[in-house]
FIDREN-691954 format. One record per residue: residue in one letter; y, z, x of N, C-alpha, C in turn. Coordinates in steps of 0.1 Angstrom, whole numbers, padded with zeros to 4 digits, always signed. Layout:
REM FIDREN-691954
AYZXYZXYZX ...
***
This chain:
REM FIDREN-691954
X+1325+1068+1262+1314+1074+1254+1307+1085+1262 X+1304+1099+1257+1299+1107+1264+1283+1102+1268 X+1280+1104+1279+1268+1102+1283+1262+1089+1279 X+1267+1080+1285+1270+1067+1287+1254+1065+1292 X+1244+1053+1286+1231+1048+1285+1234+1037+1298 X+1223+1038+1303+1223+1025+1316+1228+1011+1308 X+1231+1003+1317+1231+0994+1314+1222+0984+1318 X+1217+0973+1313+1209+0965+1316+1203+0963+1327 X+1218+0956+1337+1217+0958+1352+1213+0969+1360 X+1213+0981+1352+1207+0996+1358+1193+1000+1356 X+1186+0992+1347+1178+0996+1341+1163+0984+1347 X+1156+0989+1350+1147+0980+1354+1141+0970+1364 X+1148+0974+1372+1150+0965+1383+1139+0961+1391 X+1134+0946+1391+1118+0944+1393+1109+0944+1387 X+1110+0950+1375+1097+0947+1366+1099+0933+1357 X+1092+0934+1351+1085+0920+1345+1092+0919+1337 X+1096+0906+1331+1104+0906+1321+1098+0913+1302 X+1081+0912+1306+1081+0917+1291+1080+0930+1293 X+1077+0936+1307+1081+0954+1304+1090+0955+1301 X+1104+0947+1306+1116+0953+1305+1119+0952+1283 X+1112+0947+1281+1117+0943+1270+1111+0955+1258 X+1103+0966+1264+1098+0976+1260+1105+0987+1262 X+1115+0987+1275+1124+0999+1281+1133+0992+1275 X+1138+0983+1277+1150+0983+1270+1153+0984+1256 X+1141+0981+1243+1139+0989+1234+1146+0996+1231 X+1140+1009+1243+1143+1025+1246+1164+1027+1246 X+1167+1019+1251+1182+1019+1254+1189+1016+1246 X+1184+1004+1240+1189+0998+1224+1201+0989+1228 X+1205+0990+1240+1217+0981+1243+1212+0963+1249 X+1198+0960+1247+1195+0944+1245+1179+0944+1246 X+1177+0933+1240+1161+0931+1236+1158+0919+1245 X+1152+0916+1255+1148+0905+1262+1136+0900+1252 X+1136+0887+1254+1130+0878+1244+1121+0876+1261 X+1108+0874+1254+1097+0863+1262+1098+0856+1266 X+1108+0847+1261+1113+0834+1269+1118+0837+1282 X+1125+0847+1284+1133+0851+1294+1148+0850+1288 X+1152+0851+1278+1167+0852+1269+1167+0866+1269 X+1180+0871+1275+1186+0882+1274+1194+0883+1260 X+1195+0892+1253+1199+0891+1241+1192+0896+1233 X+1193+0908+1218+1190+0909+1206+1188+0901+1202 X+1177+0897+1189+1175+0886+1183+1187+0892+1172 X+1194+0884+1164+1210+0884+1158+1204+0883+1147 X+1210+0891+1134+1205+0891+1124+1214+0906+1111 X+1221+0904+1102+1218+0918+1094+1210+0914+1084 X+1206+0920+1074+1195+0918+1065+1208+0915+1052 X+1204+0905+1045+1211+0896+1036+1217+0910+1027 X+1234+0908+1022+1237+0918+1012+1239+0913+1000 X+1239+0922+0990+1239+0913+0979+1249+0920+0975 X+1256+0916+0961+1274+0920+0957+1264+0931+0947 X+1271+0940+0947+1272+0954+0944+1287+0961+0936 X+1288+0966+0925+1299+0971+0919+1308+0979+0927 X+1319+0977+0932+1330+0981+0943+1330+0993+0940 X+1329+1008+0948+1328+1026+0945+1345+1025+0942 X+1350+1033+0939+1364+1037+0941+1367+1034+0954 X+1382+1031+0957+1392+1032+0967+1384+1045+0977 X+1385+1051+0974+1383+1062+0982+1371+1066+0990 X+1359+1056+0984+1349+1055+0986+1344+1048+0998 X+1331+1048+1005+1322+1040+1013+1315+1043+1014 X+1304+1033+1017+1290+1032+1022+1287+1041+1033 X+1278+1048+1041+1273+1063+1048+1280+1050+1064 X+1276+1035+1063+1276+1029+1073+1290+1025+1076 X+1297+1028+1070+1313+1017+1072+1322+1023+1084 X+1318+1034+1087+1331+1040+1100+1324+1048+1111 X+1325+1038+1116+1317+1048+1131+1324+1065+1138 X+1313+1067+1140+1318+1077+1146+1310+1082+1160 X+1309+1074+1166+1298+1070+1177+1302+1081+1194 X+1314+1084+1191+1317+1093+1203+1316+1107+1202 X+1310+1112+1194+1311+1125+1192+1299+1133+1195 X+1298+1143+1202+1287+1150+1205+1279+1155+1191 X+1269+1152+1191+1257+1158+1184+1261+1174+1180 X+1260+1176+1166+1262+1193+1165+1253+1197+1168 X+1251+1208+1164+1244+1222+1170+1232+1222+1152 X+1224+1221+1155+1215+1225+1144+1215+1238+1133 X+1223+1246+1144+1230+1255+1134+1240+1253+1118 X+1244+1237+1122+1255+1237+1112+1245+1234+1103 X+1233+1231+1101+1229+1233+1086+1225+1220+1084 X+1206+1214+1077+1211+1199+1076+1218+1199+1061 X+1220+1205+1053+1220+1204+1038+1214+1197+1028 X+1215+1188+1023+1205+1176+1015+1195+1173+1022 X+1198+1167+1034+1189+1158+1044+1178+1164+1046 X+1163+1153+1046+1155+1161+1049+1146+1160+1065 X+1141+1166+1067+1135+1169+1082+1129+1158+1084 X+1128+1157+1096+1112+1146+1102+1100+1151+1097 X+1093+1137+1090+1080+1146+1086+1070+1147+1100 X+1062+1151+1098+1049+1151+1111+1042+1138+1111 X+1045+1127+1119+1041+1111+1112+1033+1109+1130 X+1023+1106+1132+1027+1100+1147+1018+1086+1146 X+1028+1078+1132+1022+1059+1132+1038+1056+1135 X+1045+1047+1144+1057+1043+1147+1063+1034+1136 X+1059+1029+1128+1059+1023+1111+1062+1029+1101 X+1051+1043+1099+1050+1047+1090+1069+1057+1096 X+1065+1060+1107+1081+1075+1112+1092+1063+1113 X+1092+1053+1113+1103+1045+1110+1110+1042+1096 X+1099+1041+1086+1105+1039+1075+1110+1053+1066 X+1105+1064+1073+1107+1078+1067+1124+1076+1075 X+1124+1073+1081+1136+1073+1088+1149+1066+1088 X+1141+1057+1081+1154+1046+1074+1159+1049+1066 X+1148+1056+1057+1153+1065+1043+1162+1073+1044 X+1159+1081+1052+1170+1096+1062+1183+1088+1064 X+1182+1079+1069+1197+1068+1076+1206+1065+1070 X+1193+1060+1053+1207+1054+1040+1206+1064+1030 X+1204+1078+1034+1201+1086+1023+1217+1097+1026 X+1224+1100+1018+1231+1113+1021+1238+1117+1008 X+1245+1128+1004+1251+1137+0992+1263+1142+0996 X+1275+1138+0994+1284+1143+0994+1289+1160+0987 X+1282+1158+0979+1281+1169+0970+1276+1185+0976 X+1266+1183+0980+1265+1195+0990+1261+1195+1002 X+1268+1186+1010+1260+1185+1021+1276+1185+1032 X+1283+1187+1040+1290+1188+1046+1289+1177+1056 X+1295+1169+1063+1295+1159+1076+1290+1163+1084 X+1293+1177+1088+1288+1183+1105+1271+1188+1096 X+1267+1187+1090+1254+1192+1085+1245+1181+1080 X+1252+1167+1078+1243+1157+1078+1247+1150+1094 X+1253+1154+1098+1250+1151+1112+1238+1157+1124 X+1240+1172+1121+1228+1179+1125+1218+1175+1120 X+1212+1174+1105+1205+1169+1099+1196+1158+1107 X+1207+1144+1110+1204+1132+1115+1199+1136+1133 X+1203+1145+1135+1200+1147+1153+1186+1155+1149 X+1185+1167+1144+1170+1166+1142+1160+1154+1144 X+1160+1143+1137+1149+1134+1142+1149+1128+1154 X+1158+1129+1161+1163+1127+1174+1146+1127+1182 X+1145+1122+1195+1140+1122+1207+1145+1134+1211 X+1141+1145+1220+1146+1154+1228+1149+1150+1244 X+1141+1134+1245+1139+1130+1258+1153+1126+1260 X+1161+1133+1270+1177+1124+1269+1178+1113+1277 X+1165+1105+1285+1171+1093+1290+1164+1081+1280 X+1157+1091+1271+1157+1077+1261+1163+1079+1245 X+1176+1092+1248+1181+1088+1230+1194+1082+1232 X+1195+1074+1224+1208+1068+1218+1216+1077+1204 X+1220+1087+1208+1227+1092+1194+1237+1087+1191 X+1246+1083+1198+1259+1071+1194+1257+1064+1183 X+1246+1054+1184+1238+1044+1174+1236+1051+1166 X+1230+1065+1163+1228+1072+1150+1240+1079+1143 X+1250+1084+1154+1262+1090+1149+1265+1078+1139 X+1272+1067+1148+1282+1057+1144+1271+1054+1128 X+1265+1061+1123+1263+1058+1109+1271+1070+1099 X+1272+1075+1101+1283+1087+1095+1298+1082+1094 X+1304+1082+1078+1320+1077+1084+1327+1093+1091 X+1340+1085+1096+1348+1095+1098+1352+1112+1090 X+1354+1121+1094+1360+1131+1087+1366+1132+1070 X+1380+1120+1075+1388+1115+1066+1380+1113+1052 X+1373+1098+1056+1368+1091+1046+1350+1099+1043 X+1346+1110+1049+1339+1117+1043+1340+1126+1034 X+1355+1130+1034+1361+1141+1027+1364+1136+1010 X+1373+1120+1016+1374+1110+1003+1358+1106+0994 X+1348+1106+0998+1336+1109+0995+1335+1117+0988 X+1336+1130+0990+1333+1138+0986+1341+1139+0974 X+1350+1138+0972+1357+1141+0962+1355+1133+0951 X+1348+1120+0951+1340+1114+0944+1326+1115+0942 X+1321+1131+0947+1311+1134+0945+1301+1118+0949 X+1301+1108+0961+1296+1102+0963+1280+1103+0967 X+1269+1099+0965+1255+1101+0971+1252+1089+0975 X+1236+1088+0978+1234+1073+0979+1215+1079+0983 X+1208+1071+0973+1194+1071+0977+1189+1060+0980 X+1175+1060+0991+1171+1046+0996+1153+1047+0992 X+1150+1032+0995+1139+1028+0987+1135+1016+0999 X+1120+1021+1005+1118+1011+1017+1109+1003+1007 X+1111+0989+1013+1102+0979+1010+1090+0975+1020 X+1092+0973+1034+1088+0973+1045+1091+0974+1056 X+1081+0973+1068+1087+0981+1081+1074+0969+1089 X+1080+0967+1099+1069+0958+1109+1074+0953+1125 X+1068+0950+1130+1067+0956+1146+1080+0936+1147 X+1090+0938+1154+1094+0920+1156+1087+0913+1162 X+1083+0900+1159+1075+0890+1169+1075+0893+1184 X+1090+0892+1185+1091+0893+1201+1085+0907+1208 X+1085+0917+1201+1085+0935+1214+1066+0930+1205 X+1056+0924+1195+1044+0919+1194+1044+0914+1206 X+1049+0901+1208+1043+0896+1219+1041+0899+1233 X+1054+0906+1232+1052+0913+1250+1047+0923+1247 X+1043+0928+1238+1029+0943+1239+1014+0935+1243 X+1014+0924+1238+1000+0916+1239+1001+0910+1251 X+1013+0907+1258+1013+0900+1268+1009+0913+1281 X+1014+0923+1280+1017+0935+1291+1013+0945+1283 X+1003+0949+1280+0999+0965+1266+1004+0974+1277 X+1005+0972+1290+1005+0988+1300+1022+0993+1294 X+1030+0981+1296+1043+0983+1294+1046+0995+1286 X+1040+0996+1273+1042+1006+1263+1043+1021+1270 X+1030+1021+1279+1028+1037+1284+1046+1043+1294 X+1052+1033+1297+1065+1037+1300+1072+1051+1295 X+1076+1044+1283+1077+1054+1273+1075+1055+1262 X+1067+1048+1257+1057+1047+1240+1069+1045+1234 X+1081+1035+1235+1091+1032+1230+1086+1021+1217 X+1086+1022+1204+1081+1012+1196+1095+1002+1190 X+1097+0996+1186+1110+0985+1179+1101+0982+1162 X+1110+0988+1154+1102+0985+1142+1112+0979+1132 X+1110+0965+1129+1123+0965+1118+1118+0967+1102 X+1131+0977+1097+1124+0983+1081+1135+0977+1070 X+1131+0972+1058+1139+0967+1050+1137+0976+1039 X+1147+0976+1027+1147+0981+1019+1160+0984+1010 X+1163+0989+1001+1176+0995+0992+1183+1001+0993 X+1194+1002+0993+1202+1017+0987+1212+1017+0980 X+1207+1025+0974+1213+1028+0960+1224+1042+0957 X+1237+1039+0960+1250+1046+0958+1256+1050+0943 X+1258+1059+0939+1266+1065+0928+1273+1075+0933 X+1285+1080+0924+1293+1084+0923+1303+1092+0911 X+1305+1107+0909+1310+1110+0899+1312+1105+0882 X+1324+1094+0891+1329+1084+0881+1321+1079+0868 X+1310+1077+0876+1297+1075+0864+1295+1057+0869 X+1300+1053+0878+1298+1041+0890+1289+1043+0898 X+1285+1030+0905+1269+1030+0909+1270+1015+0918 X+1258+1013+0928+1252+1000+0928+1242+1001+0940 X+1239+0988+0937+1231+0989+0950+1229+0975+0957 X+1221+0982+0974+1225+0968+0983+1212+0974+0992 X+1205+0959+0991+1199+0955+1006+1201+0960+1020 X+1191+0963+1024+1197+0970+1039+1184+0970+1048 X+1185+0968+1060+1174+0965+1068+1183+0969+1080 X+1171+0974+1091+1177+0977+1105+1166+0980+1112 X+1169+0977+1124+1155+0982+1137+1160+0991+1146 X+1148+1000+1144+1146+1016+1153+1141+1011+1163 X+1142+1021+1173+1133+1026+1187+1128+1038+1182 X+1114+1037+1181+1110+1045+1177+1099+1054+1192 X+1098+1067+1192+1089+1073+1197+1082+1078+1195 X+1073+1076+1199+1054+1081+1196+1046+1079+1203 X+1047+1093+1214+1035+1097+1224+1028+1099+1222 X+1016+1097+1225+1003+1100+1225+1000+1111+1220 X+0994+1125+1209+0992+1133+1209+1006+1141+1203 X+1015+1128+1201+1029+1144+1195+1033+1137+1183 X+1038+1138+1174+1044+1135+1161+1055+1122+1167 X+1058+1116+1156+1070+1104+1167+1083+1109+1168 X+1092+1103+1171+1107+1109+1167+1116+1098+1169 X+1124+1099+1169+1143+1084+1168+1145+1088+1181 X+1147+1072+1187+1153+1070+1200+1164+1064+1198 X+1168+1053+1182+1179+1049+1184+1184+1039+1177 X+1189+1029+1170+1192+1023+1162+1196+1009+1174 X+1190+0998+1168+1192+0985+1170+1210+0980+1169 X+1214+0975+1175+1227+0973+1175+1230+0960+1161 X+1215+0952+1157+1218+0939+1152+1201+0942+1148 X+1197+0934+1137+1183+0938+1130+1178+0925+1139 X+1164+0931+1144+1155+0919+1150+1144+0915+1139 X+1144+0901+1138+1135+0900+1129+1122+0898+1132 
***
């Protein structure tokens, strides 16, 4: 993977266990628990059955595409819409989840909802994970098969809230945050898929961001949770 994120062992060496659990946040590759448990808290947010799209069809989440460099902003976001100017880590997380499970096959090209999706990006590179955000885009192939089912899909948040665990080590260590104002927010909510055909459904979906929000600047995406923390 291009531009390969520290690993655990690289990252933090000597600090406290609930700082680390703020930077590592930032990295998205493990969430230290207060206990001292290395590990994400494990979890996807419950699916419910949903009317099967066509063959040809998938959900925006089914095919990673996690190694591919970020386009160029040039290509266009098409549908997708911008980062709004948010700077609550809650409120720029759930605009964000919406962005995540939202996309149009119809006018919107792959390389243009990819730019789209790098937009809300961090600009800071040692704390973005775009891999995590890529790998939500399927492949070429099966975006193309998309399309030709005129596939969409709109989302509807229900809630967004900070996990017990990155709570407790904020109250345990508040300084930890100023690292890099790295937030962990998990947001739940819907999305709702149609397609040409005159087919449709919808599913449950929840996931936890790293979120960024500096002091004094709007927030922005550092990175998608490998596994929803609850």
């Amino acid at each position: 993977m291009p531009n390969r994120f520290p690993s655990l062992a690289d990252y933090g060496v000597g600090w406290s266990a609930n700082r680390r659990i703020l930077v590592v946040a930032v990295t998205i590759t493990a969430l230290i628990a207060v206990a001292g448990t290395v590990a994400w808290f494990t979890g996807r947010g419950e699916q419910h059955d949903q009317p099967s799209p066509p063959a040809a069809s998938a959900t925006a989440t089914s095919s990673p595409s996690s190694g591919e460099a970020a386009p160029e902003p040039s290509a266009g976001p098409g549908s997708l819409p911008g980062p709004p100017p948010i700077s609550e880590p809650v409120a720029y997380a759930k605009a964000a989840a919406v962005m995540l499970w939202s996309y149009d096959t119809r006018d919107t090209a792959r390389d243009q909802q990819l730019a789209g999706m790098r937009a809300w990006m961090t600009q800071e590179a040692e704390y973005t994970d775009w891999a995590s955000v890529a790998s939500q885009v399927p492949d070429p192939l099966l975006w193309s098969r998309m399309a030709d089912n005129g596939q969409h899909a709109t989302a509807t948040v229900t809630e967004g809230h900070y996990p017990s665990a990155f709570k407790q080590a904020l109250a345990e260590d508040p300084a930890a945050i100023t690292e890099a104002y790295i937030y962990a927010v998990t947001v739940n909510g819907t999305q709702h898929i149609a397609w040409t055909a005159g087919g449709g459904g919808a599913e449950e979906r929840a996931v936890t961001l790293a979120v960024q929000c500096r002091p004094g600047h709007d927030c922005t995406l550092a990175g998608i949770a490998p596994r929803v923390v609850p």
